[in-house]
C-alpha positions in Angstrom: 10.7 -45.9 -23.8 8.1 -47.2 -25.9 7.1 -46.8 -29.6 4.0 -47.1 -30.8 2.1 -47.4 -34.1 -1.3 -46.7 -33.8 -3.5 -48.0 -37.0 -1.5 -46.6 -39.5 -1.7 -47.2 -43.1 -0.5 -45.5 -45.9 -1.3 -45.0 -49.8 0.5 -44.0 -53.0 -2.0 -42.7 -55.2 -4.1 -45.8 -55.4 -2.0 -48.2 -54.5 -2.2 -49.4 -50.7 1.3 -49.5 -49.1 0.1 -50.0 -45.7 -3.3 -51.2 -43.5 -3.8 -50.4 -40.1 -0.5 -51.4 -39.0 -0.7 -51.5 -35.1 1.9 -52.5 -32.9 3.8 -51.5 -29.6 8.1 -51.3 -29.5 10.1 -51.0 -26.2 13.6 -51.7 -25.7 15.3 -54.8 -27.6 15.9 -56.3 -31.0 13.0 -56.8 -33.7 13.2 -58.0 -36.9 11.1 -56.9 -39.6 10.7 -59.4 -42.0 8.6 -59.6 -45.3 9.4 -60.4 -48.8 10.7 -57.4 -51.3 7.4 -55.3 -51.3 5.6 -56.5 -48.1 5.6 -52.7 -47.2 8.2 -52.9 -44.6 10.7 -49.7 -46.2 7.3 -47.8 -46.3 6.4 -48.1 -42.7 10.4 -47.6 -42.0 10.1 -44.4 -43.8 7.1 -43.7 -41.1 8.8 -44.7 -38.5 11.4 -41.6 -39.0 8.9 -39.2 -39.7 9.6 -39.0 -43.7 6.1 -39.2 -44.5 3.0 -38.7 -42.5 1.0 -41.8 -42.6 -2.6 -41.6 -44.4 -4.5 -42.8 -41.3 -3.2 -43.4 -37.7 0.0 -42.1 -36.2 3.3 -43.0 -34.6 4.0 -41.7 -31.0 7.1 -42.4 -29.0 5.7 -42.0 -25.0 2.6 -40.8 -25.9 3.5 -38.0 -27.8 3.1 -38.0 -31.9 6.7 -38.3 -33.8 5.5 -35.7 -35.8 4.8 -33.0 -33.1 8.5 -33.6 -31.2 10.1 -33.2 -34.7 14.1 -32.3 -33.7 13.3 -33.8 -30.4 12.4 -37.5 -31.9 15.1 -37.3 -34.3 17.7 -36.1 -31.8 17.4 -39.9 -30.1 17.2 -41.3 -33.4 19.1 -43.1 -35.7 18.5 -44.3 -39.5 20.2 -46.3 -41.8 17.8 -46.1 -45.2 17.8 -49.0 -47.7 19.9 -46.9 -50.4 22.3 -45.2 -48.9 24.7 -43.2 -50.3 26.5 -40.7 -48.7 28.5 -37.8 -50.7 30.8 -39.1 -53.2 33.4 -36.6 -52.7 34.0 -37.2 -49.2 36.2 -38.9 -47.5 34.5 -41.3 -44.8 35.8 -38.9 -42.0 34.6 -35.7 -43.4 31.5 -37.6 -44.0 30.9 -38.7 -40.6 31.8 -35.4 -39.0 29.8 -34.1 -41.5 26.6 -35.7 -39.9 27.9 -35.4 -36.4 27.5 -31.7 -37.1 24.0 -31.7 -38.3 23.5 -33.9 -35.1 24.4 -31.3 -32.9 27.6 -32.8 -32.0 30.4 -30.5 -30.4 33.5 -30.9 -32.5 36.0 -32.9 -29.4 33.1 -35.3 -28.8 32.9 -35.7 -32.8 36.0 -36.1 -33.3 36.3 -39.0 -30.7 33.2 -40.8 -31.8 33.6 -40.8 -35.1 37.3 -42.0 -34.6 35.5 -44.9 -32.7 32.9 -45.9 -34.9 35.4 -46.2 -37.8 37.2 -48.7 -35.4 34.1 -50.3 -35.1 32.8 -51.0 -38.8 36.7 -51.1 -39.4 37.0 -48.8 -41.9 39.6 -46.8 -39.8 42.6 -47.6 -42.3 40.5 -46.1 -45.1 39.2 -42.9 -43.4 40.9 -41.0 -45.6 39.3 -42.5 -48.7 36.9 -41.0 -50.9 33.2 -43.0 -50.7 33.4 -43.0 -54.0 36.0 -46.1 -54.3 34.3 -47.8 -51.7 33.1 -51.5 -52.3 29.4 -52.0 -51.6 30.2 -53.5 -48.3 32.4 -50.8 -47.1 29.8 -48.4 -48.2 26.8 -50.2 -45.9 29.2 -50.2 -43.3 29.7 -46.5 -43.6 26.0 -46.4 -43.1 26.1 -48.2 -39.9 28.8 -45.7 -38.8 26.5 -42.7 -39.6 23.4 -44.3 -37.8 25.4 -44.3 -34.7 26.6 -41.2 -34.1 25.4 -39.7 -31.3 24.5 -42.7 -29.6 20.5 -42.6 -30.3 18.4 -44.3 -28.4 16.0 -45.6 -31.8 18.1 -47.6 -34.2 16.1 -48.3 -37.4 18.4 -49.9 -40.1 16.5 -51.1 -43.3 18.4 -54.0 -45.0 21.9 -53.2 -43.4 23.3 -56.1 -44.1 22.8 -55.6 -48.3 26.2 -55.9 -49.6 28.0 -57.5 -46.7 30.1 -60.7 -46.4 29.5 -63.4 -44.1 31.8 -62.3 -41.5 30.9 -58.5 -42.0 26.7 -59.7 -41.1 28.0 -61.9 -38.1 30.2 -58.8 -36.8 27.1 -56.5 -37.7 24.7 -59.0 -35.0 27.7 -59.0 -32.7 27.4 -55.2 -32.7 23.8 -55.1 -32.2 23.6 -57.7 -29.5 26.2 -55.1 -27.3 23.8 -52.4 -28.2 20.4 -53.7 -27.1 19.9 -53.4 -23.6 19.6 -50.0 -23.7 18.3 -49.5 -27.2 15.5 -49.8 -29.9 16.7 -51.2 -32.6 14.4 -52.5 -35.8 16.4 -54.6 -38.2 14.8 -54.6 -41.6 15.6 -57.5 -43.9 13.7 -60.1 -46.0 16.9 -62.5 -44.9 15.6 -64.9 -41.7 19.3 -65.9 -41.0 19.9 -61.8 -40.1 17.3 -62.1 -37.1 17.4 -65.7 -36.4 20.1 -65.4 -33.9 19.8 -62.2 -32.1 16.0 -60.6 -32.3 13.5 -60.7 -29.2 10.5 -60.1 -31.6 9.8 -60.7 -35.3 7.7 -58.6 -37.3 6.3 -60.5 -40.3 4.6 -58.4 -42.8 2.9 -59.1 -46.3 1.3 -57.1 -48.5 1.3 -54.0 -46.3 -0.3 -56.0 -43.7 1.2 -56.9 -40.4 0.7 -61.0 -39.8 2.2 -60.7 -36.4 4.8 -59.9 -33.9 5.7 -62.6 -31.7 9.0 -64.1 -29.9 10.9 -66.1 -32.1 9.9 -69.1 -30.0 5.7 -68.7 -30.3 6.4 -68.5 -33.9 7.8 -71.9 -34.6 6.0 -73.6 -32.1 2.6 -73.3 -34.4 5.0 -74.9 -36.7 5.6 -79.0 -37.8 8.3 -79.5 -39.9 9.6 -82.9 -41.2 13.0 -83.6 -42.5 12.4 -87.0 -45.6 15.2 -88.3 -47.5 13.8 -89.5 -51.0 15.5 -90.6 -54.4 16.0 -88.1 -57.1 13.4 -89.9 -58.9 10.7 -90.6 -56.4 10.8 -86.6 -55.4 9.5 -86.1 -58.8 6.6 -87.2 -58.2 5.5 -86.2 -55.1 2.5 -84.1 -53.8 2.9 -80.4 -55.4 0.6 -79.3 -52.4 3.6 -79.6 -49.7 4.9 -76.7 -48.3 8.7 -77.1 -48.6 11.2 -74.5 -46.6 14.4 -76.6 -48.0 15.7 -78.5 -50.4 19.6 -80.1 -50.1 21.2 -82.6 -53.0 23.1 -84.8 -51.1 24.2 -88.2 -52.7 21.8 -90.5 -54.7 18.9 -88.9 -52.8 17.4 -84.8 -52.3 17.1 -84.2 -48.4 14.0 -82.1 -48.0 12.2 -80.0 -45.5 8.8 -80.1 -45.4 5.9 -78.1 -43.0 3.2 -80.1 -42.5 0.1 -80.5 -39.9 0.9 -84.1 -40.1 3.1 -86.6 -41.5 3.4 -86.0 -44.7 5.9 -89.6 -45.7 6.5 -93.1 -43.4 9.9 -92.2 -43.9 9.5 -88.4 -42.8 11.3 -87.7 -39.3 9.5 -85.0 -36.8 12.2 -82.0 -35.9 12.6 -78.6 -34.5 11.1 -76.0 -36.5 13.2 -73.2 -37.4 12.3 -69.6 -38.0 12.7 -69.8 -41.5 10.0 -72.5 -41.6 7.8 -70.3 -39.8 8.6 -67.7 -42.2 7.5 -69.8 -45.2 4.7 -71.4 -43.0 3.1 -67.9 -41.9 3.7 -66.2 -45.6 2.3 -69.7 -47.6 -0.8 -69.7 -45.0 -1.1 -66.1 -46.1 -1.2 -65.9 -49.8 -3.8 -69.4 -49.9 -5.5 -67.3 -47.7 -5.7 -64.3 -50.1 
């Protein structure tokens, strides 16, 4: 199975949303990770076929998304930044709701809806409206729908908006089990979401695509220093530092600093982390523009 985005770009009236995204997707985990507006819901929304792109096009084995219609969405599954669902339904009737329009035979519903409730545990509150759902419970819902049918393209733009700590670390859990066999793009401007579980990051900006790499090429173009320094004496220091992170610890800030070179005597040399790649590649970005 391979995906794969060929030049596209995309405009609003005159506003540019995309440029000559190009890129190749197999089996596995990426992350997708940009800032709010780096484009990355707009190339989603590509991705599923709810727009046509400007220029360029989206093929899954050679063939355009666009031409299989029903046949690319059969093995596909979306989770879109604001979902929703129908108020009035309860999450069951919901999710065999979708499991019709899916194409689902009503035993084989029945049974994997019943299972994906266990899943995103929301199996005590089947029975519940969506409308009293938390936020949380609601994203989870989403999750639920995405999976139905067991599609072999999992898109999921920010699914882990509104979820708790242990909800985002059950959510990775669920998507590591799900991988081999899978597609799965993970949309988020969170690098904690990815850090842990993605093969390839996808770091856009400004509609642009910087790159896609392994998690590992990405911090190795990276230096990052750890420097322990008074409250006072950080006051004053060089505004021209890139810092990924900054921690108050007693009588002294503890700060994380990218830097070609050693930026303080007292700096120490560690392990870049994704996140400092993050901040590196998007910093090195907007100098350059």
């Amino acid at each position: 199975m391979k995906l794969t985005i060929e030049n596209v770009s995309h405009q609003f009236g005159d506003v540019k949303a995309l440029t000559n995204i190009q890129c190749e997707l197999t089996e596995g985990i990426y992350g997708l990770l940009g800032t709010n507006g780096a484009g990355k819901s707009t190339l989603i929304r590509a991705m599923v076929d709810l727009i046509k792109p400007t220029s360029g096009h989206i093929a899954l084995d050679g063939r355009a998304i666009h031409q299989l219609g029903n046949q690319y969405r059969e093995c596909l599954g979306y989770l879109p930044q604001n979902f929703q669902g129908y108020p009035q339904f309860t999450a069951e009737k919901f999710l065999n709701y979708i499991a019709n329009l899916k194409g689902m035979s009503p035993t084989s519903a029945h049974t994997e809806v019943e299972q994906l409730l266990c899943l995103v545990d929301l199996i005590d509150v089947k029975h519940k409206k969506i409308k009293t759902f938390s936020g949380g419970m609601l994203r989870r819902l989403g999750i639920a729908q995405a999976l139905l049918n067991n599609p072999t393209i999992l898109i999921l733009d920010e699914p882990t908006a509104g979820l708790d700590p242990i909800e985002r670390i059950k959510l990775r859990q669920i998507l590591m089990e799900l991988s081999q066999y899978k597609l799965i793009l993970l949309s988020t401007h969170i690098v904690s979401d990815i850090e842990t579980i993605a093969d390839e990051v996808l770091l856009m900006n400004e509609g642009e695509l910087l790159v896609k790499a392994i998690p590992e090429e990405l911090t190795a173009q990276v230096n990052s220093y750890t420097w322990e320094v008074e409250y006072e004496k950080f006051e004053a220091t060089n505004d021209s530092l890139i810092i990924s992170q900054i921690k108050n610890e007693e009588g002294c800030k503890k700060v994380r600093i990218i830097s070609e070179y050693k930026p303080y005597e007292e700096a120490v040399n560690v392990a870049a982390t994704l996140e400092d790649a993050y901040v590196y590649y998007m910093n090195r970005e907007n100098k350059q523009g």
